[in-house]
C-alpha positions in Angstrom: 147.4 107.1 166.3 146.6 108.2 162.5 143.8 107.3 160.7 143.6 105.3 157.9 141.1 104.5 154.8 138.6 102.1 156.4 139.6 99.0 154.9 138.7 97.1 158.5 137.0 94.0 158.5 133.7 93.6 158.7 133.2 91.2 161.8 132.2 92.6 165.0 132.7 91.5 169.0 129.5 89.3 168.5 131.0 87.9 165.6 134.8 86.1 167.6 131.9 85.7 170.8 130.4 83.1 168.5 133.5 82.1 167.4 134.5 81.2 171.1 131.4 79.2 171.0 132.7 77.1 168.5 136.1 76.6 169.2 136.1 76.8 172.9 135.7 72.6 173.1 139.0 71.8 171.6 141.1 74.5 173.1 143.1 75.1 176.3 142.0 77.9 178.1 145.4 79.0 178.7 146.2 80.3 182.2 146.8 83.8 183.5 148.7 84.4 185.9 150.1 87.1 187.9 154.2 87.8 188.4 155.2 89.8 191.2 158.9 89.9 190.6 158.3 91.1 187.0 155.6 93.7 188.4 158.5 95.6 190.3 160.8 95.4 187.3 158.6 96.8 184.9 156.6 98.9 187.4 153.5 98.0 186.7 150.9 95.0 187.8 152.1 92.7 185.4 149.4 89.6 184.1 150.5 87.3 181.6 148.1 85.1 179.4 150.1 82.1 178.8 149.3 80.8 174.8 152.8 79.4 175.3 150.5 76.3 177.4 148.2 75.5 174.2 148.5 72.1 172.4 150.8 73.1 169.5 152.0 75.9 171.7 151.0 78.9 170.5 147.5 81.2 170.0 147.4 80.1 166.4 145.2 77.3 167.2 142.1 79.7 167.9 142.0 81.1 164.4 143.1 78.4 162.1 140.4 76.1 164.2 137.9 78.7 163.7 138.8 79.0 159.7 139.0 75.3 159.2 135.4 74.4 161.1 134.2 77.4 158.8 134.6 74.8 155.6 132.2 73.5 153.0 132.5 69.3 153.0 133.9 70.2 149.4 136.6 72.3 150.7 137.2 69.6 153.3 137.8 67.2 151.0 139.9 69.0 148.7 142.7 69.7 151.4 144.4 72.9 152.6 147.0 74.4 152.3 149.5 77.0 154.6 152.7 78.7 154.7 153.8 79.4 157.7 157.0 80.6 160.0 155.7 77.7 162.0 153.4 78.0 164.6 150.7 79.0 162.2 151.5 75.5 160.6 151.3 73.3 163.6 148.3 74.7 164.4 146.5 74.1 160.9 148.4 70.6 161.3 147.1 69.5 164.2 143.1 70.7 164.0 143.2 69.6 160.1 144.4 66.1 160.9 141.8 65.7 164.0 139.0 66.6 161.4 140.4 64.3 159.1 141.4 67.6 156.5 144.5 66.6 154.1 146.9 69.3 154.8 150.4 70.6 153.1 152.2 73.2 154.9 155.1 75.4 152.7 157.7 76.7 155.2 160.9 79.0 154.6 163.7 77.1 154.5 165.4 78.6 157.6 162.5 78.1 159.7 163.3 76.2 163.5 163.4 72.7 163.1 161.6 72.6 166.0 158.4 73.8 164.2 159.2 72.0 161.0 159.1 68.5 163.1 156.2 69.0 165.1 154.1 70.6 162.0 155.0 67.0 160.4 154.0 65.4 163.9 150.9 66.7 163.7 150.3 64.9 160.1 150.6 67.7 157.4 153.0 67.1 154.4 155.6 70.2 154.9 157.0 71.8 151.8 160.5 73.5 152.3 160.8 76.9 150.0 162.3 80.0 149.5 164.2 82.5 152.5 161.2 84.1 153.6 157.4 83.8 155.1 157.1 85.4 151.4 158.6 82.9 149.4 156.5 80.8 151.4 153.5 82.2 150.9 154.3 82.5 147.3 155.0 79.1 146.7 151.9 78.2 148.1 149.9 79.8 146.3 151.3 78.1 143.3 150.5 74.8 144.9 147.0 76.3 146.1 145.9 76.8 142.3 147.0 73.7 140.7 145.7 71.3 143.5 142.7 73.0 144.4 143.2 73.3 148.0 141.9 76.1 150.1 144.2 78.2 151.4 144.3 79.0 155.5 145.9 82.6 155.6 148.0 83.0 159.0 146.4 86.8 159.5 144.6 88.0 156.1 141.5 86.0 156.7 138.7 86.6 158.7 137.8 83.8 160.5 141.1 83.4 161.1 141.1 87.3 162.7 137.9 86.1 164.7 139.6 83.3 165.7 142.8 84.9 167.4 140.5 87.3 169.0 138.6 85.0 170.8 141.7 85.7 173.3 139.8 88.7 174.3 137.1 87.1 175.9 139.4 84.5 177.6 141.2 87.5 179.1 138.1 89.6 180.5 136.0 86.5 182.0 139.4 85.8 184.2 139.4 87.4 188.2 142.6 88.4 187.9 142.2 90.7 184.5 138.8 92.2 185.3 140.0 95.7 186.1 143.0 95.5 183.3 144.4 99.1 181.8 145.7 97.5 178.9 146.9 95.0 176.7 149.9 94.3 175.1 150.1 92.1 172.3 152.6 91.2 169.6 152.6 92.2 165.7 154.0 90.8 162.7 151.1 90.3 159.9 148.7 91.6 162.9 146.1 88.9 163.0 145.9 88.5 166.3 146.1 92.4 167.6 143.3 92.9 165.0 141.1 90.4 166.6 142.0 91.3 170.3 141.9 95.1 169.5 138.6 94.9 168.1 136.7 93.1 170.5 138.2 95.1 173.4 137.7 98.3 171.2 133.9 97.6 171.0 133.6 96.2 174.2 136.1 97.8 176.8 136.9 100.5 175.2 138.5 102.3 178.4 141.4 99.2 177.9 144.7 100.2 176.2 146.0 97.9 172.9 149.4 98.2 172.6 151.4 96.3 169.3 154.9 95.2 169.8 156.9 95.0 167.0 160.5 93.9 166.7 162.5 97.0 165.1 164.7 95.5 162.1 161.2 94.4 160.6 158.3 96.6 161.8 156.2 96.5 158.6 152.5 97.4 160.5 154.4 100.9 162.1 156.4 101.6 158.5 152.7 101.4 156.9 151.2 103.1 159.1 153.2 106.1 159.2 153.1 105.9 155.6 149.3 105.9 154.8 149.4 102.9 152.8 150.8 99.2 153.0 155.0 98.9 153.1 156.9 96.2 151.8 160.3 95.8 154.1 163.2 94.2 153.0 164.4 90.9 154.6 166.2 91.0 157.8 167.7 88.6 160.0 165.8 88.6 163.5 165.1 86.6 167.1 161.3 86.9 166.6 161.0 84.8 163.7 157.3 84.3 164.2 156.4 87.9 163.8 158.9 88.2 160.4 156.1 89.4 158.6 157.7 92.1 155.7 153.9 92.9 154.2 151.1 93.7 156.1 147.8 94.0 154.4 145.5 96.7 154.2 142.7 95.0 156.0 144.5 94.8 159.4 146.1 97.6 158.6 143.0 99.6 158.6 141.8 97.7 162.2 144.8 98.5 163.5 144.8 102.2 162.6 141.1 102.1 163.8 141.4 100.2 167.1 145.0 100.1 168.6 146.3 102.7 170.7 149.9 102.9 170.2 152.5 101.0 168.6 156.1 100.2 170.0 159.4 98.3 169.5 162.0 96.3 171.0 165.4 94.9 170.0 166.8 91.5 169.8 169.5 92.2 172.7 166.0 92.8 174.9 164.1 90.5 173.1 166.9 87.9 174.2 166.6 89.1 177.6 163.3 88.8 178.1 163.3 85.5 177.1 165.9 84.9 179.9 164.2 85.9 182.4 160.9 84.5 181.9 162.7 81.1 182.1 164.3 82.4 185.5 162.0 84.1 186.8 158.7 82.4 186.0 160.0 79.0 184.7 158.4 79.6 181.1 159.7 79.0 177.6 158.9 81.3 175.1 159.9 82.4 171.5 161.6 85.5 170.6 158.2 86.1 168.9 156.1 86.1 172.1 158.6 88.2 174.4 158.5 91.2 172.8 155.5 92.0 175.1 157.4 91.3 177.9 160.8 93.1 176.7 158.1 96.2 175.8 157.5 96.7 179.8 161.0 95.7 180.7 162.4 98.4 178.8 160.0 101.0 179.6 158.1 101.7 176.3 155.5 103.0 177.6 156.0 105.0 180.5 152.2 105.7 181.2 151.3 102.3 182.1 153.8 102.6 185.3 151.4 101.8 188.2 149.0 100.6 185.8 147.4 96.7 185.7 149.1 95.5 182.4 148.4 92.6 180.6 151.0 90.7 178.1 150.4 88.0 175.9 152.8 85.3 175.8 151.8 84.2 172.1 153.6 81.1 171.7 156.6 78.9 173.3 158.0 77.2 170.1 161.5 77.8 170.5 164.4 75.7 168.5 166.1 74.0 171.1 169.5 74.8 169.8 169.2 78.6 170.0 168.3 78.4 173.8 171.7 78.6 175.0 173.1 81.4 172.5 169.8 83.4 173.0 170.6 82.9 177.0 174.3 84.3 177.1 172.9 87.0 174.8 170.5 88.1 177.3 173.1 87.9 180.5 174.8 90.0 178.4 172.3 92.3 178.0 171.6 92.1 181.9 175.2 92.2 182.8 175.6 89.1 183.6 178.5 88.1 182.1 181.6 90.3 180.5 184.2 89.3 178.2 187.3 91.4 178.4 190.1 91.9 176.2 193.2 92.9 178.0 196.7 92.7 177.6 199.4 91.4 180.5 203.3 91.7 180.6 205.1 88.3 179.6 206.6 87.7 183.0 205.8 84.7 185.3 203.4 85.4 187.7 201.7 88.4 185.7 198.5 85.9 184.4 197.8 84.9 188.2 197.5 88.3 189.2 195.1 89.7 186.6 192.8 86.7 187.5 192.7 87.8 191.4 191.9 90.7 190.6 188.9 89.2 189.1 188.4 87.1 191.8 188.8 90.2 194.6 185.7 91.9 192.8 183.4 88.7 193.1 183.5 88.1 189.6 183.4 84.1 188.8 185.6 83.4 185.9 184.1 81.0 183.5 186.6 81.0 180.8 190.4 82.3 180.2 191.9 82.5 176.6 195.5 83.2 176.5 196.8 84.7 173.3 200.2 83.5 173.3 200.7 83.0 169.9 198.1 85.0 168.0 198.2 88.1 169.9 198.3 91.8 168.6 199.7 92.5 171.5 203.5 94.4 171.9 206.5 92.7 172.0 206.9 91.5 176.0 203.3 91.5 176.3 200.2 89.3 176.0 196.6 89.2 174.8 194.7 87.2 177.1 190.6 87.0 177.0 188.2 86.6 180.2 184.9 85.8 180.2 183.1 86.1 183.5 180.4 86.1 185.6 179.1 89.5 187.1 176.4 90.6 189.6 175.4 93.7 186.8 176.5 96.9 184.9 177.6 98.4 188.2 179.9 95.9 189.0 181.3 95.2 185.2 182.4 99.1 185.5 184.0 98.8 189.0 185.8 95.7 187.5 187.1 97.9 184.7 188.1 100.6 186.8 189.6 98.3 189.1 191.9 96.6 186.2 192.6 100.2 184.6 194.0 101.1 187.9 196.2 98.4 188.4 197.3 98.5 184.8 195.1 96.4 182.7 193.9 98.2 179.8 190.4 96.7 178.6 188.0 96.6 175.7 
């Protein structure tokens, strides 16, 4: 990877060890485990470490417990104050609250509900404003300077850094993980790949760090490339947690120093990822945390094929609502379910064979839309819509064929 300034922090691997110390008593040491079926998909030995399983769901907790056990009694008793995609504000929430720390939280007003209600469970006073984690974080610092709260950054602090890569020394003193080639961890603001990277980095240096970022907003790889830090414009994306449009120069600088290569995935594999780990593995996790995972599915890294790979599964704080859109999405990816324009002659009889046709291929029809009064269709003819169930890509383009050759035209 290029080199950059050395803006890096100035903590070490002794420095998140003794960070561990301090946190480890009110944290989940979050399980690894090992997934055969994802192992032959991806070909590699696939490990995941699950942060999904922490209280408030996500790694998070490790660096703003870290920051917040860091304060003076003054700073205690002033308050804090966060902004936050969300699970960067439950965390802060929940440790703040059980240290008796008055905390306000400013959030984008899009963020999932699901993290604006449990960030108010926890006991913090949330603050909707602006569009962005920007806005946000703009806002807050308003609010930061007129109350005289200290302000817990989600990746531009260093305790917070040391925090997240206490995750590091969770993943090496586990049996499964000891003889790892590398580890793949998520990037937005790159927090936590700063910490991971830089106590593997100075400890096992032999183990691979690989960032995944998701592509419509890959601010640490646009400033990298660029020699200096990148402002992106706003885009809509599935990883909401990793929406991070300005890095700063600190990680930056790590993670030009310390990580070996950075990648991307789309939302169509994001969303597909995070379909399969709930089939496969029977785990929920954000759009945010399966980029890892869509990173080996799709093959982003070719060299770690028969390599022992480890992914972190950052966090598991997905809005409800979105699980079934983000579902079809990602059998749609997997070719798992079509939907098929076609057009039919308006005969009796004409409807009931295009469907057996559908049904002679082994595709299970799940919804029929017949376009008989808003079609584009010719005059004598039809628009009908079919949305079905297939086995994958293979058999969607036999189905085609099939349909083309008995006189069903399809898009």
């Amino acid at each position: 990877m290029n080199t950059h300034p050395e803006k890096n922090w100035s903590f070490g691997h002794e420095d998140i060890a003794a960070a561990y110390r301090r946190i480890k008593p009110y944290l989940v040491n979050t399980p690894i485990i090992e997934s055969k079926t994802f192992s032959e998909l991806c070909q590699c030995e696939v490990l995941f470490k699950l942060e999904n399983l922490q209280m408030t769901g996500s790694y998070k907790e490790r660096g703003a417990l870290n920051k917040l056990l860091s304060l003076s009694d003054k700073e205690r008793h002033q308050g804090v104050i966060a902004a936050s995609a969300g699970n960067h504000a439950q965390a802060v929430a929940y440790h703040a609250a059980r240290l008796g720390i008055s905390t306000k939280v400013v959030m984008p007003k899009y963020s999932p509900l699901v993290k604006i209600k449990a960030t108010e469970h926890w006991g913090a006073d949330v603050i909707l404003e602006g569009e962005t984690f920007d806005d946000a974080f703009r806002h807050s610092q308003v609010l930061a300077a007129e109350e005289q709260r200290t302000y817990l950054h989600p990746f531009a602090d260093a305790k917070v850094v040391e925090g997240q890569g206490t995750l590091a020394l969770e993943i090496m003193a586990h049996p499964l993980a000891e003889d790892i080639d590398a580890v793949i961890v998520p990037i937005g603001g790159g927090g936590l790949v700063s910490g991971v990277a830089t106590y593997f980095k100075q400890r096992y240096p032999k183990v691979e760090i690989i960032g995944v970022e998701e592509a419509s907003v890959n601010g640490m790889s646009t400033s990298l490339q660029a020699g200096e830090v990148i402002e992106l414009v706003p885009q809509p994306m599935i990883a909401d947690g990793i929406a991070v449009r300005r890095v700063y120069e600190t990680n930056l600088g790590t993670v030009a120093k310390y990580v070996d290569e950075i990648v991307s995935v789309n939302s169509d594999e994001i969303a597909n990822a995070i379909m399969l780990m709930l089939e496969i593995e029977k785990n929920v996790i954000e759009g945010a945390a399966a980029v890892t995972l869509a990173a080996l599915l799709n093959h982003r890294v070719p060299r770690l094929h028969g390599k022992k790979v480890l992914a972190v599964i950052s966090g598991g704080n997905i809005d409800v609502n979105l699980i079934a859109k983000i579902i079809n999405r990602g059998l749609t990816f997997d070719g798992r379910i079509i939907k098929l324009d076609t057009v039919i002659n308006d005969i009796p009889g004409t409807l009931e064979s295009l469907l057996a046709s559908f049904r002679k291929s082994g595709a299970n029809i799940l919804d029929v839309h017949h376009h008989r009064f808003s079609s584009d269709a010719p005059i004598g003819q039809i628009g009908v819509t079919i949305t079905a169930e297939t086995r994958n890509q293979t058999h969607i383009d036999q189905l085609k064929k099939n349909l083309s050759e008995q006189g069903y035209p399809t898009k």
